[in-house]
KOLMIGU-251341 format. One line per 5 residues: for each residue z negated, x, y of N, C-alpha, C, O. Coordinates in steps of 0.001 Angstrom, whole numbers. Layout:
N
Z X Y Z X Y Z X Y Z X Y; ...;
end
This chain:
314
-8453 8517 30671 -9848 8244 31011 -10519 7472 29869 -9904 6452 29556; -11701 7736 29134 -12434 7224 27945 -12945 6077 28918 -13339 6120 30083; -12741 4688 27710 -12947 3465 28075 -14508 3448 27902 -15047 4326 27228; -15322 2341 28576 -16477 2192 27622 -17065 939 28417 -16721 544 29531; -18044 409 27563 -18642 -764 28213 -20616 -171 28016 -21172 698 27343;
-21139 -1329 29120 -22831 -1011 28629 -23082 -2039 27438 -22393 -2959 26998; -24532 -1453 27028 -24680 -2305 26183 -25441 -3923 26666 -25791 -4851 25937; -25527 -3752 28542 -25670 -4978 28627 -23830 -6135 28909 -23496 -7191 29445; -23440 -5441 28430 -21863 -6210 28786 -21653 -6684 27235 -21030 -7680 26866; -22340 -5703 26404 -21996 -6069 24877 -22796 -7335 24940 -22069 -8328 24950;
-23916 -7558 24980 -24876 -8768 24690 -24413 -9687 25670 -24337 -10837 25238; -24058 -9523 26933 -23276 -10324 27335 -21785 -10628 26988 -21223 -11451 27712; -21169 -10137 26102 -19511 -10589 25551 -19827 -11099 24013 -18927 -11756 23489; -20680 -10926 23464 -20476 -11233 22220 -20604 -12472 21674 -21389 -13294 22147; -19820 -12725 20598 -19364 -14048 20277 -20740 -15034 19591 -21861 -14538 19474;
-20350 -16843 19076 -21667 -17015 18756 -21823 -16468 17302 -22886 -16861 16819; -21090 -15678 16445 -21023 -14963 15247 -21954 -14425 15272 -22857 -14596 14453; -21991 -13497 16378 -22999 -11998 16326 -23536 -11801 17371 -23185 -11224 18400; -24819 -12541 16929 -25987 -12817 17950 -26867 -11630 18144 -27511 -11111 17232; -26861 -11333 19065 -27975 -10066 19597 -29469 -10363 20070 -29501 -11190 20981;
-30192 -10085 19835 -31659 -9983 20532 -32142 -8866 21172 -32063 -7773 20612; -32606 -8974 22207 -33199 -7570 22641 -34538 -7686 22149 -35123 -8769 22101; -35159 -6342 21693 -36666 -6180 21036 -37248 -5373 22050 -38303 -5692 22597; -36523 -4196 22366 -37654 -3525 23624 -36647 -2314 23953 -35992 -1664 23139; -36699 -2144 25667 -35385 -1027 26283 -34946 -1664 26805 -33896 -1150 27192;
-35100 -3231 27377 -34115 -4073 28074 -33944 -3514 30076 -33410 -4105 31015; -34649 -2217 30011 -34648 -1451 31462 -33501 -662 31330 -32824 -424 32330; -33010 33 29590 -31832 937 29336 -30765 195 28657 -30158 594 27663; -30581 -941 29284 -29237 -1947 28723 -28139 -955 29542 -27102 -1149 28908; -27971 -440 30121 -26977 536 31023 -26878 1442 30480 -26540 2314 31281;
-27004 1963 29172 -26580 2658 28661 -25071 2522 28123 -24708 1431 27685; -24241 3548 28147 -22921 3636 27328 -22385 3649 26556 -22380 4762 26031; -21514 2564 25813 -20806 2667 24692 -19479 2959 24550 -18579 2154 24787; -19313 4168 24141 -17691 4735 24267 -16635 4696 22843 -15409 4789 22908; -17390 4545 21638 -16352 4062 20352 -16704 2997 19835 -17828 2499 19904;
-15723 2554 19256 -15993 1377 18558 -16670 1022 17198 -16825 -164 16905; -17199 2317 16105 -17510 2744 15406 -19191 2996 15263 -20123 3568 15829; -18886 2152 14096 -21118 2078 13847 -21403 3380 13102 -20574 4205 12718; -22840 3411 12958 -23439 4852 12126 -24213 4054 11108 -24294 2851 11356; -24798 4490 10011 -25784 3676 9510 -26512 5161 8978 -26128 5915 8084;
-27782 5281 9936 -28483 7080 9352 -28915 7169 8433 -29901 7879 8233; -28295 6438 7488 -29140 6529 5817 -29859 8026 5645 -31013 8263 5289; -28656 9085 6064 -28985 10632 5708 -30181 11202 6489 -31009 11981 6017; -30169 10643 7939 -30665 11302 9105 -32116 10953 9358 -33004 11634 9871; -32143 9332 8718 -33615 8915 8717 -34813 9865 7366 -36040 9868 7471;
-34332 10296 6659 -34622 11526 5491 -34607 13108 6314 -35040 13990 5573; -34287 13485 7374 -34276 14468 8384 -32761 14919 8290 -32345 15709 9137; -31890 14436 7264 -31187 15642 7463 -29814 14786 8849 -29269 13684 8790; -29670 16049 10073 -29276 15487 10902 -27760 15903 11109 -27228 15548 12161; -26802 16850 9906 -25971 17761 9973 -24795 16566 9910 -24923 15552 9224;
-23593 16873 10770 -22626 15901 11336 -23189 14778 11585 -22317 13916 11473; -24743 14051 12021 -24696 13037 12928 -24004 12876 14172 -23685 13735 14994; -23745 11111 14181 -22980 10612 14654 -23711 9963 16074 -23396 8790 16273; -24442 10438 16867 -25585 9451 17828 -24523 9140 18915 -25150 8497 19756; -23336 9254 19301 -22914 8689 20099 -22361 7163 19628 -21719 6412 20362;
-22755 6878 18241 -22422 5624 18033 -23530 4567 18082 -24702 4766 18402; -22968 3413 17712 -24509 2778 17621 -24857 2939 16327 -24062 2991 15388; -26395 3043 16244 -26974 3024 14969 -27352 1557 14144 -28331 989 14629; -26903 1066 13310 -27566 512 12630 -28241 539 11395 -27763 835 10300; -29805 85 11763 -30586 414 10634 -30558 -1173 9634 -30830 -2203 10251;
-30217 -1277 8092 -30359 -1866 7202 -32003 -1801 6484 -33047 -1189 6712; -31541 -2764 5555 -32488 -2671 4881 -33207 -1885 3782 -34209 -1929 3068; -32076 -1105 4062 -31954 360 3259 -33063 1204 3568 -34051 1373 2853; -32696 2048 5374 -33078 2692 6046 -34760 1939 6317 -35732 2681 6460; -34881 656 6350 -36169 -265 6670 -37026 88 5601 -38172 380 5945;
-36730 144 4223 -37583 235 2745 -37759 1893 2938 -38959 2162 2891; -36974 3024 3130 -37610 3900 2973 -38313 4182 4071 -39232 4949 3787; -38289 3945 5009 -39730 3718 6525 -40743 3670 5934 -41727 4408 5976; -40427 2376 5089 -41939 1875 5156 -42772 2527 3645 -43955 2256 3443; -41929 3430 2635 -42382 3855 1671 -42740 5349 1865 -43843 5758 1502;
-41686 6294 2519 -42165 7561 2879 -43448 7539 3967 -43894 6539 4530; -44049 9334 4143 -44660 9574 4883 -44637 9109 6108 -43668 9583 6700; -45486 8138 7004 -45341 8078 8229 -45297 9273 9486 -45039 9172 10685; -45677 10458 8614 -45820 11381 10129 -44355 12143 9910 -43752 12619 10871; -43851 12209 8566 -42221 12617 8315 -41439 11663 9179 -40686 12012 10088;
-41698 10379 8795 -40589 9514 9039 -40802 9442 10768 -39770 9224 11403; -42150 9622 11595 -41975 9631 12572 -41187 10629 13620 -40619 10458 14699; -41485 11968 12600 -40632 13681 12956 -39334 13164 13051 -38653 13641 13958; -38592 11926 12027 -36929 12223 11674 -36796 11240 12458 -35621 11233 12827; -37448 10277 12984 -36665 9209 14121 -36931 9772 15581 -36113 9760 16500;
-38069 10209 15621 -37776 11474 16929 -36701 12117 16883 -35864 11690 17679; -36310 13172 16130 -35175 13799 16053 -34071 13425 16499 -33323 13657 17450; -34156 12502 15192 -32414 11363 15752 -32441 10249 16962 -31361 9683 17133; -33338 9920 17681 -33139 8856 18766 -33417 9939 20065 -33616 9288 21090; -33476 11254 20271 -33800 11799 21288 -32413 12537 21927 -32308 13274 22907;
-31454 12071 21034 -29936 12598 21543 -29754 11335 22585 -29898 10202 22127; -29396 11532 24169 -29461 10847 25626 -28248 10459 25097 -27970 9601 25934; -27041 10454 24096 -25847 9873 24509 -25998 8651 23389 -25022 7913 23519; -26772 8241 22466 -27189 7282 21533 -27060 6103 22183 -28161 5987 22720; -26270 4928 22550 -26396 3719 23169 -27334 3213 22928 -28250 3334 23741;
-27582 2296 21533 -28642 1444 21257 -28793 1614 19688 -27941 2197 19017; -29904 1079 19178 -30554 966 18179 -30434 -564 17474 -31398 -1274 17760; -29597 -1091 16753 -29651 -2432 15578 -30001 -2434 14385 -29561 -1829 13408; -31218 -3497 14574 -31671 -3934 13104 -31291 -4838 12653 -31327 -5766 13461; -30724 -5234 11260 -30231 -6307 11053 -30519 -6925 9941 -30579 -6098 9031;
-30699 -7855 9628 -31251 -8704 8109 -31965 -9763 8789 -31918 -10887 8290; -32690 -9549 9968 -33732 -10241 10310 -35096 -10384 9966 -35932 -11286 10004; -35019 -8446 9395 -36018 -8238 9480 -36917 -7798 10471 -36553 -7381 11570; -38025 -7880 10117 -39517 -7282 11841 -39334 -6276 11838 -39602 -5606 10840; -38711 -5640 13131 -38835 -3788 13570 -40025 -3709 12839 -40914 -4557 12761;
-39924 -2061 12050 -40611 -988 11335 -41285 -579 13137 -40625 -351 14151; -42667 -613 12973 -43384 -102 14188 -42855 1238 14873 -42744 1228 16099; -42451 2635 14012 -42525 3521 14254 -41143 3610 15082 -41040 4129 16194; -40000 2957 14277 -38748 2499 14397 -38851 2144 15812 -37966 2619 16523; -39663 1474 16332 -40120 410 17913 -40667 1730 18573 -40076 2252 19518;
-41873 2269 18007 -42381 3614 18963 -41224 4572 19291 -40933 4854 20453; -40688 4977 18405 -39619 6149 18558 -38571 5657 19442 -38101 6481 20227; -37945 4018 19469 -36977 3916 20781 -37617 3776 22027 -36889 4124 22957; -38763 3374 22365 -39256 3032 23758 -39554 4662 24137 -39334 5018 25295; -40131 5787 23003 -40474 7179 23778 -38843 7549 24192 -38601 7743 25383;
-37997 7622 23426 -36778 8004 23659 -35696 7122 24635 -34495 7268 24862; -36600 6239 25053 -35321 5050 26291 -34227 4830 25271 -33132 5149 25734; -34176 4362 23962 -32878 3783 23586 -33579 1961 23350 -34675 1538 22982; -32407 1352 23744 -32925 162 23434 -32809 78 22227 -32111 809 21525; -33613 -996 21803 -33553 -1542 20324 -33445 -3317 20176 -34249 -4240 20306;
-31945 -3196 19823 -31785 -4890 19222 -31951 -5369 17236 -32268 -4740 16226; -31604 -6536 17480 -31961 -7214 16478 -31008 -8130 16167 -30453 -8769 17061; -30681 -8315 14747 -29869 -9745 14345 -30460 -10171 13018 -30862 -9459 12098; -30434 -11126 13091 -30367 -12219 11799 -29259 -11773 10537 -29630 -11850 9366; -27786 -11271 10911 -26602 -11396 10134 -26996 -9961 8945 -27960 -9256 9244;
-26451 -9736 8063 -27152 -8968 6726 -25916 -7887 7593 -25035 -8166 8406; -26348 -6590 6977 -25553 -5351 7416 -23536 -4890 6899 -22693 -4083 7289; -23607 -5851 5985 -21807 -4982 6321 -21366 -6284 7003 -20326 -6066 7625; -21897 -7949 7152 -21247 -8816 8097 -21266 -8087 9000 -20171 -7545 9154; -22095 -7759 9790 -22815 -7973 11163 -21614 -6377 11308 -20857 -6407 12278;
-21528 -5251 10460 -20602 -3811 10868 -19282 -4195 11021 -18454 -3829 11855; -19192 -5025 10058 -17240 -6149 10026 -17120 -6536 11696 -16536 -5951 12608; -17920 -7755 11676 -18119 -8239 12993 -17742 -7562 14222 -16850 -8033 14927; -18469 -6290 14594 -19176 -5438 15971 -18228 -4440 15533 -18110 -3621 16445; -17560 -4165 14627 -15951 -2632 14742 -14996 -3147 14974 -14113 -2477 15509;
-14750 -4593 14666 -13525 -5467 15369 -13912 -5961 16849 -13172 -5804 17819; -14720 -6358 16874 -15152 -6736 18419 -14928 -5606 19358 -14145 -5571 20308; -15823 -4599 18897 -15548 -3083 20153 -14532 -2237 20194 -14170 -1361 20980; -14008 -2819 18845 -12303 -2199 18670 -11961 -2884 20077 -12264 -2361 21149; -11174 -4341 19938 -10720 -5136 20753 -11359 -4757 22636 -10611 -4766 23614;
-12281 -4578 22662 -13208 -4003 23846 -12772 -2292 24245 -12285 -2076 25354; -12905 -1578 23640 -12407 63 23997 -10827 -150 23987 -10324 271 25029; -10100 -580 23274 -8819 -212 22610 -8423 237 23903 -8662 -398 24931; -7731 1490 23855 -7088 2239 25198 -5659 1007 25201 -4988 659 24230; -5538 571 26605 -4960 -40 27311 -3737 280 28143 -3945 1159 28979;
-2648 -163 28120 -1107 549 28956 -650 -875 29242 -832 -1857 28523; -66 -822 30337 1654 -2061 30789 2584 -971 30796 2629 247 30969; 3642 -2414 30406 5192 -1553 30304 6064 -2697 30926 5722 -3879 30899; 7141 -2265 31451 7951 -3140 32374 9032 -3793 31004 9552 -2882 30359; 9307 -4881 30644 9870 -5206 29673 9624 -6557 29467 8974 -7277 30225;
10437 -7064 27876 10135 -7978 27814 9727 -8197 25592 10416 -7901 24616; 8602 -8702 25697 8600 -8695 24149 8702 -9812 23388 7988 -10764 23702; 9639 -9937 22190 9872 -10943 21506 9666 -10672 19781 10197 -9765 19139; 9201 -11206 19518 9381 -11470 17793 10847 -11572 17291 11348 -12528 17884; 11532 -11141 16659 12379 -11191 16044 12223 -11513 14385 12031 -10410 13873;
12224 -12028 13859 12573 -11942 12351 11534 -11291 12020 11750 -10455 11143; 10382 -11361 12425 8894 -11435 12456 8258 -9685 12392 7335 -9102 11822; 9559 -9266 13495 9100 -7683 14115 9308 -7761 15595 10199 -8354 16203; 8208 -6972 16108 7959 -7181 17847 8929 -6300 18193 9263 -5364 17467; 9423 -6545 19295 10661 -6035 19713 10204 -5727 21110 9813 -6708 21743;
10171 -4521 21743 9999 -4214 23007 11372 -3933 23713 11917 -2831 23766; 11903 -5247 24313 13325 -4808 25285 12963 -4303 26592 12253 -4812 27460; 13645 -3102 26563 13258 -2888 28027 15002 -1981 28391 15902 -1627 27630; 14884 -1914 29428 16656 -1261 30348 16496 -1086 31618 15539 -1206 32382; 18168 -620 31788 18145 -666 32877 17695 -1506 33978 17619 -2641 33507;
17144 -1539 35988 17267 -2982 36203 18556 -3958 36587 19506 -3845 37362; 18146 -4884 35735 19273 -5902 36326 19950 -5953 34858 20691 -6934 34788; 19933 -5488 34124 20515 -5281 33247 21182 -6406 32337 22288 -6594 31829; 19620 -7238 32399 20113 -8455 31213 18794 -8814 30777 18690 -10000 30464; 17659 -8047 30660 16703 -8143 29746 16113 -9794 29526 15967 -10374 28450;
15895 -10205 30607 15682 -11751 30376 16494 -13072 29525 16213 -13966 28726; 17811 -12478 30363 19020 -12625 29661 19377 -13336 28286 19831 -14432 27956; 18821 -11820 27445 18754 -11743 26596 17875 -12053 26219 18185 -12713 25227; 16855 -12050 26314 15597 -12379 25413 15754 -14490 25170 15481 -15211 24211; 16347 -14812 26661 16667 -16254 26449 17440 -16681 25502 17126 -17734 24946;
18594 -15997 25104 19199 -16155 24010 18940 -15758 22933 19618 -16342 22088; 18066 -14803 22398 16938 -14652 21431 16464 -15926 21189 16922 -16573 20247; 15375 -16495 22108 14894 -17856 22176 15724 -18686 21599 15105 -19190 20662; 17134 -19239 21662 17673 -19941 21271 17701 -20376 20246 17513 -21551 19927; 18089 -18925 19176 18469 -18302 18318 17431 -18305 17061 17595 -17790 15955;
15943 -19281 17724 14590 -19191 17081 13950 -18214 17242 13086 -18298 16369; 13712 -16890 18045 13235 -16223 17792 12137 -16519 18995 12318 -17331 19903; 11115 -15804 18840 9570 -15908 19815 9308 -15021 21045 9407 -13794 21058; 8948 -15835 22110 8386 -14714 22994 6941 -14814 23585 6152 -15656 24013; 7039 -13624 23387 5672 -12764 23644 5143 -12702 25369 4251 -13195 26058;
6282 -11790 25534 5923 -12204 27488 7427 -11297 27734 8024 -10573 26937; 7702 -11598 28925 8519 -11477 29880 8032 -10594 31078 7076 -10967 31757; 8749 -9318 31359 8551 -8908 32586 7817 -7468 32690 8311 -6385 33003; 6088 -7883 32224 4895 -7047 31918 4489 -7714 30761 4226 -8907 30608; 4470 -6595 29799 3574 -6143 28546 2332 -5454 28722 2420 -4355 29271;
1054 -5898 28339 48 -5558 28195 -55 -4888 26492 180 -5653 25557; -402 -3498 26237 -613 -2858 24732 -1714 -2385 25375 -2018 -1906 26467; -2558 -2882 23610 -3156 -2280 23326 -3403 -1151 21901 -2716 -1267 20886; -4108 -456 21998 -4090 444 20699 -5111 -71 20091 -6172 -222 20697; -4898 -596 18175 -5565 -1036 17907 -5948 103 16471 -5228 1073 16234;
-6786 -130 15900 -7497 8 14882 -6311 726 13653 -5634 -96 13036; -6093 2271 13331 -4993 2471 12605 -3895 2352 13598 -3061 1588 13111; -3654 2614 14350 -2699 3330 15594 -1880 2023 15632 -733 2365 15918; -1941 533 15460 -1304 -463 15695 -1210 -462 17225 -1994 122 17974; -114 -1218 17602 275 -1131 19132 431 -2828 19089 1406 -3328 18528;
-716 -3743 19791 -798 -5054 19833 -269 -5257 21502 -751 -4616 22436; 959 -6422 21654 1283 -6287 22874 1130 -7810 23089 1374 -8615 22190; 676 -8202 24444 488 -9496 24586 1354 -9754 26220 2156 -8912 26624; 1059 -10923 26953 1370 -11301 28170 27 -11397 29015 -991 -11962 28618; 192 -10701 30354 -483 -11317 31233 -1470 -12641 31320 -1207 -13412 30397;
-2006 -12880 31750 -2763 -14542 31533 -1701 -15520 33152 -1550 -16736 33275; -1382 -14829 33740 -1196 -15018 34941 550 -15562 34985 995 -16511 35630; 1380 -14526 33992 2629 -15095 33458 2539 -15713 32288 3689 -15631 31859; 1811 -16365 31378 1812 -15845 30317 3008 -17884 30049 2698 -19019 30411; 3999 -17475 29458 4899 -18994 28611 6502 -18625 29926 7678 -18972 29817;
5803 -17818 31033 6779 -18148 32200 8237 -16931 31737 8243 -16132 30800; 9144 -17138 32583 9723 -16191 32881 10596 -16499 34059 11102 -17560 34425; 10653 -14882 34722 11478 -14789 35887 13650 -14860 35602 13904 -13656 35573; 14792 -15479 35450 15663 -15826 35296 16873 -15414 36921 17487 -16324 37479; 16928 -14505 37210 17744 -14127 38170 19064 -15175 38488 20198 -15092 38018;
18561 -16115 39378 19909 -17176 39341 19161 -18922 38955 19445 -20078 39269; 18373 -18420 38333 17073 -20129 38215 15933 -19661 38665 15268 -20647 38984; 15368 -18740 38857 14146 -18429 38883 13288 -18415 38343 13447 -17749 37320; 12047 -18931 38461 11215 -19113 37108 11003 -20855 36311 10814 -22006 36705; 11202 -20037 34836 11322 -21153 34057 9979 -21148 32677 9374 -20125 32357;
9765 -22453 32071 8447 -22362 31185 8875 -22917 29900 9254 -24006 29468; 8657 -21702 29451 10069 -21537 28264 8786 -22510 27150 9240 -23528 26627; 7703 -22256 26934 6892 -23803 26282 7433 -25033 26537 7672 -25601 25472; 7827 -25905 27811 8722 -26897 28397 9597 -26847 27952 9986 -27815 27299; 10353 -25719 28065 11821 -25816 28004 12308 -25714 26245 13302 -26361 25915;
11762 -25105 25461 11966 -24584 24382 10817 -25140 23083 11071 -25311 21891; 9451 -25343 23843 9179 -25765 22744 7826 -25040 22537 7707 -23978 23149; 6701 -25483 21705 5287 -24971 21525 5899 -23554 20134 5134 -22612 19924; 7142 -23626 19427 7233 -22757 18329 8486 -21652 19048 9321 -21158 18290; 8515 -21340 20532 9307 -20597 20992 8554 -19549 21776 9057 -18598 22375;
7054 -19913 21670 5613 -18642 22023 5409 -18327 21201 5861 -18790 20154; 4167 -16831 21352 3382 -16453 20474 2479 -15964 21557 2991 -16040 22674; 979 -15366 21508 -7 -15128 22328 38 -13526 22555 -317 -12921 23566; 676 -12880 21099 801 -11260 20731 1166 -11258 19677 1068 -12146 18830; 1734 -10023 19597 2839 -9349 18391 2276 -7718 17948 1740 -7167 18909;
2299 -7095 17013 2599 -5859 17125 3618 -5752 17672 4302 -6753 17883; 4065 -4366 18109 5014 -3570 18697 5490 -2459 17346 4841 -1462 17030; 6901 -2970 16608 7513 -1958 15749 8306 -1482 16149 8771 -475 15616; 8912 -2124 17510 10877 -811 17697 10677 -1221 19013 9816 -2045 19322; 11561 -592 19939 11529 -765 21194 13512 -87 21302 14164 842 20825;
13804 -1534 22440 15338 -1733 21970 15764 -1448 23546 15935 -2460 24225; 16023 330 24441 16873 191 25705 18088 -303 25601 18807 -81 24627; 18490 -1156 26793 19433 -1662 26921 20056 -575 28240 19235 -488 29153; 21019 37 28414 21581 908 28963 23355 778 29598 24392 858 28939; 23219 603 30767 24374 345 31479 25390 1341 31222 25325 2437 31780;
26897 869 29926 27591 2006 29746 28602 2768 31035 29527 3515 30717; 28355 2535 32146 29117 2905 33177 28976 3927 33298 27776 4200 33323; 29922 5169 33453 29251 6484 33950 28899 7021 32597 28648 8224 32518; 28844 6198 31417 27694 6980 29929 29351 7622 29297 30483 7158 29434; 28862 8834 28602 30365 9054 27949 29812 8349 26183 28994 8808 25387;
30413 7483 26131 30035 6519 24739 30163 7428 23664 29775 7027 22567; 30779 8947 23780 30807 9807 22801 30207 10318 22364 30621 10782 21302; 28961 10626 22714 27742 11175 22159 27050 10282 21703 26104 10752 21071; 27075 9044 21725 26321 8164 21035 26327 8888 19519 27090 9812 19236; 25355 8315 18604 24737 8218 17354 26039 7275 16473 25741 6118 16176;
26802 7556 16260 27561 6319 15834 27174 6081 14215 27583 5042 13697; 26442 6965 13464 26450 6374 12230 24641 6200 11712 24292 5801 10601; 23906 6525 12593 22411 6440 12594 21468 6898 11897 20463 6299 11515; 21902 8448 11636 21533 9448 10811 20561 9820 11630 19489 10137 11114; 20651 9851 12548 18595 10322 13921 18044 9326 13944 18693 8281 14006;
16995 9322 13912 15826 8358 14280 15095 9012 15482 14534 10107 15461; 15197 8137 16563 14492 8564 17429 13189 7746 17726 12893 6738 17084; 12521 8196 18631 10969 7392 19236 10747 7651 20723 11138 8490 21535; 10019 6668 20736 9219 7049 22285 7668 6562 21720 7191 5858 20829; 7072 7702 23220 5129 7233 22455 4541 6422 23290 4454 6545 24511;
4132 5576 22608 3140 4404 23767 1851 4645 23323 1698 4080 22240; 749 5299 23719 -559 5519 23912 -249 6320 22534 -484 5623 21546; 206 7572 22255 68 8428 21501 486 7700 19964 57 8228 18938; 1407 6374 19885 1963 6019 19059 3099 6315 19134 3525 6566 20261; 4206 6416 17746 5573 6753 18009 6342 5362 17547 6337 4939 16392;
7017 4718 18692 7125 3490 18009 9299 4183 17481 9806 5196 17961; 9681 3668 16937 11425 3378 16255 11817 3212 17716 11187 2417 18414; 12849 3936 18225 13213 3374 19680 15076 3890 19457 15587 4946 19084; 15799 2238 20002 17017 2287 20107 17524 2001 21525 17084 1199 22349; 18813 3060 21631 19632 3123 22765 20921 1714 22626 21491 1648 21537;
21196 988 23379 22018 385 23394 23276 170 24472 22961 -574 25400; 24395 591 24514 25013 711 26075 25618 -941 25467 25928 -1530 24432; 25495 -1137 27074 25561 -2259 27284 27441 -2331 28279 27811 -1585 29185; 28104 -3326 27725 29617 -3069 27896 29765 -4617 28063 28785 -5183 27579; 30791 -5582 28657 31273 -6977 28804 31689 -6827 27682 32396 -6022 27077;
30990 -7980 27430 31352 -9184 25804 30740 -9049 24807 30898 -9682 23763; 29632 -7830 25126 28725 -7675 23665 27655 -8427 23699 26764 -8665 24515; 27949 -8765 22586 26560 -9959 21941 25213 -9196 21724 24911 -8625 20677; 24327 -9271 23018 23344 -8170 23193 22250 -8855 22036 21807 -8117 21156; 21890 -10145 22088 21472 -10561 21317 20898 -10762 19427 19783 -10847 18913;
22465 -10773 18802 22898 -10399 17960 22547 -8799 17431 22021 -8364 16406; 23088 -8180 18612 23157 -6586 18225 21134 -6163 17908 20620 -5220 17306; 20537 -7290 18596 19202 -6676 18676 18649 -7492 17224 17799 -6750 16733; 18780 -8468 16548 18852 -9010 15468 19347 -8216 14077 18936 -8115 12921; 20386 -7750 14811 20975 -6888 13440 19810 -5619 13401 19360 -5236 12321;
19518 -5211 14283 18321 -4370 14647 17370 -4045 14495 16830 -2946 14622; 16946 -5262 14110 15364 -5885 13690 15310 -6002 12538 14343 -5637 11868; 16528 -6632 12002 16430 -6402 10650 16860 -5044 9938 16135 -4636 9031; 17618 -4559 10174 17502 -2728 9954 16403 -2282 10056 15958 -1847 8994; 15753 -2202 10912 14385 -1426 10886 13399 -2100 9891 12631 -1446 9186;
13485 -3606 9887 12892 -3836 8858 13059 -3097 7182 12202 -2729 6379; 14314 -3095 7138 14603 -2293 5815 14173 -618 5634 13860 -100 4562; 14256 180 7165 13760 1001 7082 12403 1234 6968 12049 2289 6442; 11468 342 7414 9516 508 7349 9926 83 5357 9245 970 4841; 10229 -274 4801 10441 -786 3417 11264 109 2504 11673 -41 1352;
11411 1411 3691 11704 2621 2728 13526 2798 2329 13872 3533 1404; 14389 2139 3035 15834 1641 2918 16735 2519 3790 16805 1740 4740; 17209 3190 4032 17945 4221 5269 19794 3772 4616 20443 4379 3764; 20277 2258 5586 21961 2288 5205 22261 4042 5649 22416 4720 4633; 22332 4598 6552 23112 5677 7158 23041 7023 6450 23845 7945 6586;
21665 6994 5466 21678 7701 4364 22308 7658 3264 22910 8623 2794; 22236 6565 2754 22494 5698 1982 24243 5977 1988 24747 6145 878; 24963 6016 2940 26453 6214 2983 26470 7479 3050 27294 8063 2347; 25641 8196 3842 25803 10124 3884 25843 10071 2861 27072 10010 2815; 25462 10021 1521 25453 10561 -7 26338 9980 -743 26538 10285 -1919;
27173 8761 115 28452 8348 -897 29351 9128 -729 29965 9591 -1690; 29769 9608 1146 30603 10229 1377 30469 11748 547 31423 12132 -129; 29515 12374 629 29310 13710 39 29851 13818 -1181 30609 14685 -1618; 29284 12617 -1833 29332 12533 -3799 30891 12288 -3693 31532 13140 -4309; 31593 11399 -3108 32740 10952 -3259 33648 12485 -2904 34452 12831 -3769;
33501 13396 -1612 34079 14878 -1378 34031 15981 -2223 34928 16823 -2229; 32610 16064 -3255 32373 16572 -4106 33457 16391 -5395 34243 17307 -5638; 33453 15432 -6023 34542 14858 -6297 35963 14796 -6494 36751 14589 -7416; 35986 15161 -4778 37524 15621 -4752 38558 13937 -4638 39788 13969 -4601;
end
């Protein structure tokens, strides 16, 4: 389902950075904003309207403001008709702090798009409002798990139930490493297919401990044993070896496998889980492997070509 907010939720969420004014349309604040992504019609305010973008917001600079006010007024009035009469256009921003171009003002009130205003100069104010509505659209998932920083890569544990996952992640903790949340993971998809995973507000420092119950691992561990959010680089099942025939396992780690979280493919490892293994450890050694692999490093390759060269050989 496409996320979206109005643009009276925008003027109501936005920070004191990026101050909004309404100029005129404050009846079509209910209009829809569905990407996070600005337009600036440098091309379109000149007529030409070929791959416009009107489902974004427009912002007009001081660019688009100087040739207003230097071209033909009955042209320039033809090309902002044109372009503000597409119904899926949210809103209209001027920014510099300069005075709406009149025609600029006529053409949104005939067409119901609102038209705001800022003070902030045009690539602040685009910086600003593509990170903000990033953070605002970013398609949204929970996952049953628990996420920790490792050796400063997010680690999504998740398993069987009962398995250990808390378990383990407590002894992670020990071990210095960070947690993220316990239980439920909140991802989001961010900007460049990043997968940002945070905690609940509701759990967020706690965790559930089968045998203590819940404990506040800030208390217990310390203000440098949180974090608020992590990316998400590997995701580590923990898997009850009972019943598993351990023979098909991967034993030398020549596959790389994945799973997709919101159409991302994150690194995803199987782990059977057996009495006396240092689940901990094993997810450490883990973290740092994959680290070597995003850095372009493959050990399991790396030995496929000794063994070969060395058979070759003789």
């Amino acid at each position: 389902m496409e996320k979206s907010i109005t643009v009276k939720e925008l003027l109501k969420a936005r920070g004191r950075v990026m101050v909004l004014k309404v100029v005129s349309g404050r009846e079509f604040l209910g209009k829809k904003i569905t990407v996070s992504e600005v337009n600036r019609p440098g091309l379109a305010v000149t007529g030409h309207l070929d791959q416009f973008r009107a489902e974004r917001i427009q912002i007009i600079g001081k660019g688009e403001y100087a040739y207003c006010t230097k071209e033909n007024p009955k042209k320039i009035k033809n090309n902002l008709d044109r372009m503000f009469s597409r119904s899926d256009m949210p809103c209209v921003i001027i920014t510099g702090g300069v005075k709406p171009h009149e025609l600029i003002l006529e053409s949104c009130k005939k067409n119901k798009i609102p038209l705001l205003e800022t003070s902030l100069d045009t690539s602040t104010f685009i910086r600003e409002i593509t990170i903000f509505l990033d953070d605002l659209l970013a398609p949204v998932t929970t996952l049953h798990g628990v996420l920790v920083n490792v050796y400063g890569l997010g680690v999504l544990i998740q398993g069987d139930p009962g398995i250990g996952k808390s378990e383990c992640a407590i002894e992670l903790l020990k071990r210095n490493h960070i947690l993220i949340s316990d239980d439920i993971v909140e991802i989001k998809r961010r900007i460049g297919y990043i997968l940002m995973g945070t905690s609940p507000k509701t759990i967020k420092n706690f965790m559930e401990v089968r045998g203590l119950g819940i404990i506040d691992v800030e208390m217990l561990f310390g203000i440098g044993a949180i974090m608020s959010q992590s990316i998400i680089e590997m995701q580590v099942y923990l898997q009850s070896a009972l019943n598993l025939d351990l023979s098909k396992y991967d034993r030398t780690g020549t596959e790389d496998n994945y799973i997709k979280i919101l159409d991302v493919d994150v690194p995803s490892l199987k782990i059977p889980v057996t009495p006396g293994r240092n689940l901990a450890v094993l997810i450490e050694v883990a973290a740092l492997n994959q680290r070597l692999k995003n850095q372009g490093y493959f050990a399991s390759k790396k030995f496929n070509e000794a063994l070969i060269k060395q058979m070759k050989n003789g």
